[in-house]
C-alpha positions, 0 to 999 in steps of 0.5 A: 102343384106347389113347388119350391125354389131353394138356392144352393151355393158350395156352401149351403143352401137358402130354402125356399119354405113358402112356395109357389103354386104352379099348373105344370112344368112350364110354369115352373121353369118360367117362375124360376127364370123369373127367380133368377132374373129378379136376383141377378137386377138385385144384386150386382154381384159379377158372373164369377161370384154366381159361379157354384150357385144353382136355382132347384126347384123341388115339389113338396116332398123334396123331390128334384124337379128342375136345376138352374145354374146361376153361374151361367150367362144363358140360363139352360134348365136341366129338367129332371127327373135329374137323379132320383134324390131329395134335398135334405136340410 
């Protein structure tokens, strides 16, 4: 399964276009984690910058599989399904 990590800030949101192929949820909310560990060793920013930012991971028709907070200095994933909704553009 493809899935997709977009980050969403109170302002907008980075849309992850290319994926990441993954076997199953497991993986998923590893790659995440992985996502959001790169992010946080890349930029310095402090935890108050973050806050109102989240990871979503989405399959390929949209569909909310997995949120992150950025925000947070332990990272809990909600999983879904959280809500029924597709990300729009």
């Amino acid at each position: 399964m493809r899935c997709y990590f977009h980050l969403l800030s109170p302002y907008g949101m980075i849309r992850d276009d290319a994926g990441v192929e993954v076997t199953d949820m497991r993986m998923a909310e590893a790659e995440a984690l992985k996502a959001i560990q790169e992010i946080r060793q890349e930029d310095n920013d402090t935890e108050e910058e973050w806050q109102g930012w989240r990871l979503n991971v989405t399959d390929c028709s949209g569909y909310l599989l997995l949120s992150i907070s950025l925000s947070s200095s332990q990272t809990s994933p909600e999983h879904g399904p959280l809500h029924p909704r597709v990300l729009s553009s």
